[in-house]
N, C-alpha and C positions, 0 to 999 in steps of 0.2 A: 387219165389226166383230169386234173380238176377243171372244172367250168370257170372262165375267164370272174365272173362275180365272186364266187365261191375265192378264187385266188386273191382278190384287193383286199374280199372283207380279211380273209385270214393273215393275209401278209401286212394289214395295216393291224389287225394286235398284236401279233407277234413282235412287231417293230415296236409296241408298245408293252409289251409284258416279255419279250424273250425269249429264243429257243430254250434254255433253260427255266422258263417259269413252267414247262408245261408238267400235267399231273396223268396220275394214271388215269382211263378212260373210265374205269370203272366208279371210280371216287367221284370222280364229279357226275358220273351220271346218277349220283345219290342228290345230289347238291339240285335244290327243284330252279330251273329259270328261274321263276319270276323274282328270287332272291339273290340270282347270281347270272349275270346276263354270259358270262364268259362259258355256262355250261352247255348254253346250244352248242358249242363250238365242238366238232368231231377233231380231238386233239390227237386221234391217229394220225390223220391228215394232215392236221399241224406237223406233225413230227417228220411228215413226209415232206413237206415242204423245206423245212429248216433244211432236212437232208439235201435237197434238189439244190437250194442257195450255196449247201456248202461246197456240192459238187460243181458249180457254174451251170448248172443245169437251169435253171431260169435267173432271169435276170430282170423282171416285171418294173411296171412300171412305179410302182410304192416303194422303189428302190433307187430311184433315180438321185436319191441324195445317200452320199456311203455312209453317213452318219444312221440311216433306218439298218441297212444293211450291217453296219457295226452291232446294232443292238439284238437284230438279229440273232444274232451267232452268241450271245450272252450264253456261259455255261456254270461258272462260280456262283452258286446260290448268294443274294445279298444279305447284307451283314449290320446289326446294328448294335456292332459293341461301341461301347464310349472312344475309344481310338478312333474306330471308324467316322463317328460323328464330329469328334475333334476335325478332323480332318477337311471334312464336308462344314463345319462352318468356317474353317479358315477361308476356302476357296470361295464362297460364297460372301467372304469379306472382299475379295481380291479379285473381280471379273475379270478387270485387265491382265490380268495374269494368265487365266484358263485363254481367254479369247488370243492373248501372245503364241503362248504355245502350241497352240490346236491351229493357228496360222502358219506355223513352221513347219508343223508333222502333215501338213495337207498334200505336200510334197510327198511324202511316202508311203502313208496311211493307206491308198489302196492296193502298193502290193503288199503290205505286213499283212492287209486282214485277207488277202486274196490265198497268200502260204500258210496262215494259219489254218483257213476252210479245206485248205489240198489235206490235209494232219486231222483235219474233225478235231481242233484243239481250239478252246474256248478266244473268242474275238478279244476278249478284253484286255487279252494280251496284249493288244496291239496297243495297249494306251498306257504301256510299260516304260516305254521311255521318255514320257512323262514324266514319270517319275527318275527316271536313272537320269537325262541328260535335259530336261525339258526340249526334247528332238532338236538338242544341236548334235550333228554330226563330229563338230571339234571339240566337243566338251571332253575335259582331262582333267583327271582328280587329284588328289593328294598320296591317294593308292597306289597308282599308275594306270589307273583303267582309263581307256579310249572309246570314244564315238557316241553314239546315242543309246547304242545297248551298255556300254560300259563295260568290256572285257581289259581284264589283266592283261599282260604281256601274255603270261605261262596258257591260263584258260584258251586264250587269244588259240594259241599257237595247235596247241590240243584238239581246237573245233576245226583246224584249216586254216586261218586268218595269218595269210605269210605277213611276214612286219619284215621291212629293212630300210634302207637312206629314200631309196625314190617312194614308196608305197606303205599302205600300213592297210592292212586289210581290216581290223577293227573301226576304220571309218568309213569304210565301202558298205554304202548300203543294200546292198545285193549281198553281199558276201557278209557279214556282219546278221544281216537277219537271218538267214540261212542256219549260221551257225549260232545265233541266239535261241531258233524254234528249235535246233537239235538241242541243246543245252536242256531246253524246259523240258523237251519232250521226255530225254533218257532221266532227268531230277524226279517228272512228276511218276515214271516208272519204278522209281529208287524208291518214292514214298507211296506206291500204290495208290495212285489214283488221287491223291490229296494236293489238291491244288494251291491251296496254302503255305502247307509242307515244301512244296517245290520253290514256291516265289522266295519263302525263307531261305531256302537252301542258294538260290540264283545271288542271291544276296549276304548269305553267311558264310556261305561255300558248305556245300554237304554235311564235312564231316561234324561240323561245329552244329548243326543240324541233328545228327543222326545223334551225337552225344549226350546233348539236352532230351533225347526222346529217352535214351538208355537212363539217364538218370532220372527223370520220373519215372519210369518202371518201376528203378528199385529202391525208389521210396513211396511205389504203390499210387503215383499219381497219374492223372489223364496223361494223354501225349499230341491232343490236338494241339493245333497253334499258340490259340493264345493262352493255354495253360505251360507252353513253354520258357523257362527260362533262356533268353536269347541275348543279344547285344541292342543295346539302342536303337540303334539305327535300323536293326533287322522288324523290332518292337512297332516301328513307324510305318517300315518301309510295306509292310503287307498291307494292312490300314488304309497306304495313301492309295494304291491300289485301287482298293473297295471303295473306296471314297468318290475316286475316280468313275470307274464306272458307274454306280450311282448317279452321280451326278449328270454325265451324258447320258443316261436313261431317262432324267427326268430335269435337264437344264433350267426350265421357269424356275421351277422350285427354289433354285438355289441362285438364283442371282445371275444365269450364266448366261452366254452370249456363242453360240457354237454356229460359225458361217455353213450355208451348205455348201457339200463337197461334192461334186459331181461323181458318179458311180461308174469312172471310166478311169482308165490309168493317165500316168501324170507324165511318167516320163517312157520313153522306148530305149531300149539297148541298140546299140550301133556297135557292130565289131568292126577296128578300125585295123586290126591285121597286124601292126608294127607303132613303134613309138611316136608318140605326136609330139607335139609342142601346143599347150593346154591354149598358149593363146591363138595360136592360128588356127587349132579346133575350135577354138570360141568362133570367131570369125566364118569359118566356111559352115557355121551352124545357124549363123547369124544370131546367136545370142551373145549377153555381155562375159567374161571371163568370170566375174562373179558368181552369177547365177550357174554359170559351167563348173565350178569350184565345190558348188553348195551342194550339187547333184554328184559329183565325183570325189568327194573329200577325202579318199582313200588314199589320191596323190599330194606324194609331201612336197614336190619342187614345181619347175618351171613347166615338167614332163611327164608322161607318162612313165611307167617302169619297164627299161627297154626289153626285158624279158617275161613283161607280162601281168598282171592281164591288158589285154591288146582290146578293149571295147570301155565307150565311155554312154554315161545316159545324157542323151538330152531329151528336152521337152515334147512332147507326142508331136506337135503341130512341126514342127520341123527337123523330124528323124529324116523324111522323104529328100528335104532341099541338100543336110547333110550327108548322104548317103550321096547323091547324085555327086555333091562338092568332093567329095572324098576321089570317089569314084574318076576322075577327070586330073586326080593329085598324084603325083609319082611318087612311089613308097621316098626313095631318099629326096625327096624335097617337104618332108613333114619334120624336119629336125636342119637348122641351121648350123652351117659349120667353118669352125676357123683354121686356117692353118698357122701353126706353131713351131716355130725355132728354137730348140733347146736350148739356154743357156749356160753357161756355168754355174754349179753351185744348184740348181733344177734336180729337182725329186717327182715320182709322179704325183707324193701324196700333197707337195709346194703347188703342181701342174692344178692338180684336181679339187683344191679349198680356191685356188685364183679363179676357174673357171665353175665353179658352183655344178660341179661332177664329181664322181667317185673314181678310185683305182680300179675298180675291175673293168668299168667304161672303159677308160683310156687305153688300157694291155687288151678288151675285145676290138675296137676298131681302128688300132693300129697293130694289130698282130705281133704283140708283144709275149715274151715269155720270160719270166721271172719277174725282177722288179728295176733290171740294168738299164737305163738308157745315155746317151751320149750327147757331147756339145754339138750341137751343128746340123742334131737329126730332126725332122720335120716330123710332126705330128698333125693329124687332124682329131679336133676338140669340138664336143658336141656343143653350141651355145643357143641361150634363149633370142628369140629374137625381139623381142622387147623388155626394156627396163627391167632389172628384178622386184620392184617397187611396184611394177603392174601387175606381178602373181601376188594377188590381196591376201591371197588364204596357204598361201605357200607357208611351211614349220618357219622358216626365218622371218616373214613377213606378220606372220599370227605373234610369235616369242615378241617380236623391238614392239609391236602395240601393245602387248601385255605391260610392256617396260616402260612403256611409256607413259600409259594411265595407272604405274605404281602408286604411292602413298607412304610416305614415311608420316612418323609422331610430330608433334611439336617438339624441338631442337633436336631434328635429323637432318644430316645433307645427305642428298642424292651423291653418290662413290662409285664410277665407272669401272669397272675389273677386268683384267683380262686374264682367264685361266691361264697359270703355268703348271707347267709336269707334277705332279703328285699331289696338287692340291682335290680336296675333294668338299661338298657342302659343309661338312663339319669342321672342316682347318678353318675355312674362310668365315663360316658364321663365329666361329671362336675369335676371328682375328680380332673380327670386329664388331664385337659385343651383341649379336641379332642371334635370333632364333632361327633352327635350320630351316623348322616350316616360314617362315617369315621368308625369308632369303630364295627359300622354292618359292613362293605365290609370288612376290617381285618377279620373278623370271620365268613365268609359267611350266614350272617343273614340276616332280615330287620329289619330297625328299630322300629319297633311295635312287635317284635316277643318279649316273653316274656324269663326269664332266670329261671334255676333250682341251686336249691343249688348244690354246687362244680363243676359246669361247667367249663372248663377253657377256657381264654381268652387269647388273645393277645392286646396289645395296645400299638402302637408308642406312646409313649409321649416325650414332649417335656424335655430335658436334667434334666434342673432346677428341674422341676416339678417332674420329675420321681425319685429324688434324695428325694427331702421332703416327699414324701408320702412314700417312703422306709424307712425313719430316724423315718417317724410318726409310722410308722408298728413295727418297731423295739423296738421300747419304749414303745411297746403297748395300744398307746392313740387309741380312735377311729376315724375314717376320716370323715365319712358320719350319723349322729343322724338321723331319724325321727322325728319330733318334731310335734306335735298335737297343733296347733294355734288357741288359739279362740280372735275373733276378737273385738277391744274398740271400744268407742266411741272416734272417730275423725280419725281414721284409714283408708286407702287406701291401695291399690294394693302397689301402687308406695313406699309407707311410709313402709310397713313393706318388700319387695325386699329388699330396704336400711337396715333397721335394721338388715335383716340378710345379706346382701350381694350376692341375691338373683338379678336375672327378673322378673319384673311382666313376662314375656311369659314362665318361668319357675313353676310361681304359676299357673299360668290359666292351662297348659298342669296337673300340678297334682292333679287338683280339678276340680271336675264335679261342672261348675260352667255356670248356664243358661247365666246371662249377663255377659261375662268378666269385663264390665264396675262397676260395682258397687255389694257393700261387707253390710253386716250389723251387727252390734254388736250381739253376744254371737254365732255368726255362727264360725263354724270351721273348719281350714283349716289343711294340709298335707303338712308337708314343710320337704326337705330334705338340712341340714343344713349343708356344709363341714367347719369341724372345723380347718381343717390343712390351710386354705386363710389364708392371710400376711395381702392384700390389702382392 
């Protein structure tokens, strides 16, 4: 074991140049002192330390802020192409922005770089979702990607990350990094070792990766990174990376303002055994529902998901007071509950949008089988016990503030919606003159997400517009028909668009249609036909 001096000097440069700056022993024992102070340094030793750090094997005291320890673990060589620099004087424009986010992620930051060390996979990953979400946990794209890492539904589901009405495992941050470090891990094995190569791939999705390398093969060109032709955003997205870590290596430089992080974990796991109710776990935690929210963002309602995962984080200083509080709680007193008299005309799926629950709830804790139920029979209904307006970070709760700090143009009115049966983003954006991404970002959607009967909407539309299709509503004509098209002879894309006042890029998106280019008689098409058009 190294001598307690020998440990500060080495772990205070290390913390300054990086597991990854170090060089072979032999090379620098070329290099004389007096021109290079970094060559006294036995970088075997180094090397043995980085190891110890990444095992938890010491934990010294030049480490006591996670920021030394982050740099630490540094294993992506730095990089000073013109992207990269791009990048590092943006943020260097924009303090408050670096010092915003690295306030958010301080919350997680010591277990990301704690599983990265378990993996001997470079720390600077950990300053990845930075870039993918600025470490908001509820950040949602235009893609469909969720949470801080940014997983798809599909990827999502691939790595483990259950997704359904209570839960979304893409915003659990236990479970989410998990299957983020698996993601990198198996990508930077796909590119052999190329760390770059992977972050593109995390970002482009593999194959569009692997493509771009085959085709500079066989026009004889490199296949590193940045010799690849990629997608924009992928162009940026490795860059902001680089930039990133740069920057936390060496913050004066660039303007930046990086709080210390203490070198101890932030939150503790609590298995809580069975479903809670998120506010009264707030409470017997003694923390506020917010900050319970921020820490367990995986839950989409009032509850946990009654079938699991059954453990929530809260904050280290008071896992112990929760635990005891739990402890002293009878499992069926962590969920309040109503009893319910079936009406006439009651469904469970009427039952279960009334009480902000699902059908499978209702048919599990009434020992239900099929979907029959009857006038007169009693039910118990699982309910929140406060306000739904007090789960802040609940999917309902996040959507109406989305909706509510919308933005329409100059001459739009705000136009309240409520989905009916068959409508989908594109009937509705058509109705009324908006764009479907438009009409997603008002409602914190994507545009391929799909919609449920009586969902509500928001939609700037345009004055005129928003005027006719109220007068049309009011008279009770319909706006949008379905119309089942089968196709003549002498017929085109382009011919029948006109007829109905239609895009052809509007029929090809609604019909699985192999060649966009060409249609053939008695084949049939799905046209959504707005009847309220003038022109």
């Amino acid at each position: 074991m190294l001598n307690r001096i020998k440990l500060i000097i080495l772990g205070a440069t290390i913390s300054l140049v990086g597991c990854n700056q170090t060089l072979p022993t032999k090379q620098l024992q070329q290099t004389p002192v007096e021109t290079d102070p970094l060559a006294a340094i036995d970088w075997q030793e180094a090397d043995q330390l980085c190891t110890n750090l990444r095992s938890n094997n010491y934990d010294g005291p030049e480490y006591s802020d996670l920021w030394n320890r982050l740099r630490a673990g540094y294993r992506i060589p730095p990089n000073s192409h013109d992207r990269v620099q791009k990048h590092l004087a943006w943020y260097a424009k924009h303090p408050t922005y670096i010092k915003r986010v690295t306030e958010r992620g301080e919350l997680y930051l010591h277990h990301i770089v704690e599983e990265l060390e378990k993996r001997n996979m470079p720390t600077e990953l950990a300053l990845l979702p930075i870039v993918e979400s600025a470490f908001d946990p509820f950040a949602y794209s235009h893609g469909r990607a969720s949470g801080m890492w940014q997983f798809v539904p599909a990827t999502g589901r691939h790595y483990g990350l259950k997704q359904n009405w209570w839960y979304d495992g893409r915003r659990d941050a236990l479970a989410s990094t998990q299957a983020a470090i698996n993601y990198l891990e198996a990508l930077n094995r796909r590119f052999k070792g190329d760390w770059l190569l992977a972050l593109a791939a995390y970002n482009a999705g593999e194959g569009n990766v692997g493509k771009a390398i085959r085709r500079n093969k066989k026009l004889g060109k490199p296949t590193d990174f940045w010799s690849l032709k990629l997608p924009r955003e992928t162009k940026a997205y490795v860059p902001q990376l680089l930039a990133l870590s740069q920057l936390v290596m060496n913050p004066e430089q660039y303007n930046a303002v990086l709080n210390p992080i203490g070198n101890k974990p932030y939150f503790s796991v609590v298995e809580v055994g069975s479903q809670i109710d998120l506010a009264q776990a707030a409470s017997l935690a003694d923390i506020s529902l917010n900050d319970l929210y921020k820490l367990n963002a995986g839950f989409n309602r009032w509850a946990t998901d009654p079938k699991g995962p059954h453990r929530l984080l809260v904050p280290v200083a008071k896992a112990d007071g929760f635990r005891q509080a739990l402890g002293g709680l009878d499992v069926d007193s962590r969920i309040s509950w109503e009893r319910y008299k079936v009406k006439s005309g009651d469904s469970l799926l009427a039952i279960a949008k009334h009480f902000n629950t699902t059908v499978e709830v209702l048919k599990d804790q009434n020992n239900i089988r099929g979907s029959m139920i009857r006038q007169g029979q009693m039910m118990l209904i699982p309910k929140a016990s406060q306000p739904v307006t007090q789960y802040v970070h609940s999917e309902n709760q996040r959507i109406k503030r989305t909706q509510a700090r919308s933005k329409g143009k100059s001459g739009t009115r705000k136009v309240r919606y409520s989905v009916k049966a068959g409508d989908s983003l594109w009937s509705i954006a058509r109705t009324y003159k908006v764009k479907v991404s438009q009409l997603a970002k008002w409602n914190g959607m994507a545009p391929k997400d799909t919609l449920r009967e009586s969902q509500k909407l928001v939609i700037w539309a345009p004055e005129e517009r928003a005027k006719l299709v109220r007068s049309s509503q009011k008279s009770g004509n319909e706006i949008i028909r379905k119309v089942a098209y089968q196709v003549r002879k002498g017929d085109s894309l382009a011919r029948i668009a006109g007829k109905f006042n239609l895009s052809v890029n509007d029929i090809v998106r609604w019909n699985p249609l192999k060649n966009s280019k060409y249609i053939h008689p008695g084949q049939s098409l799905t046209l959504f036909v707005d009847v309220t058009r003038t022109n």
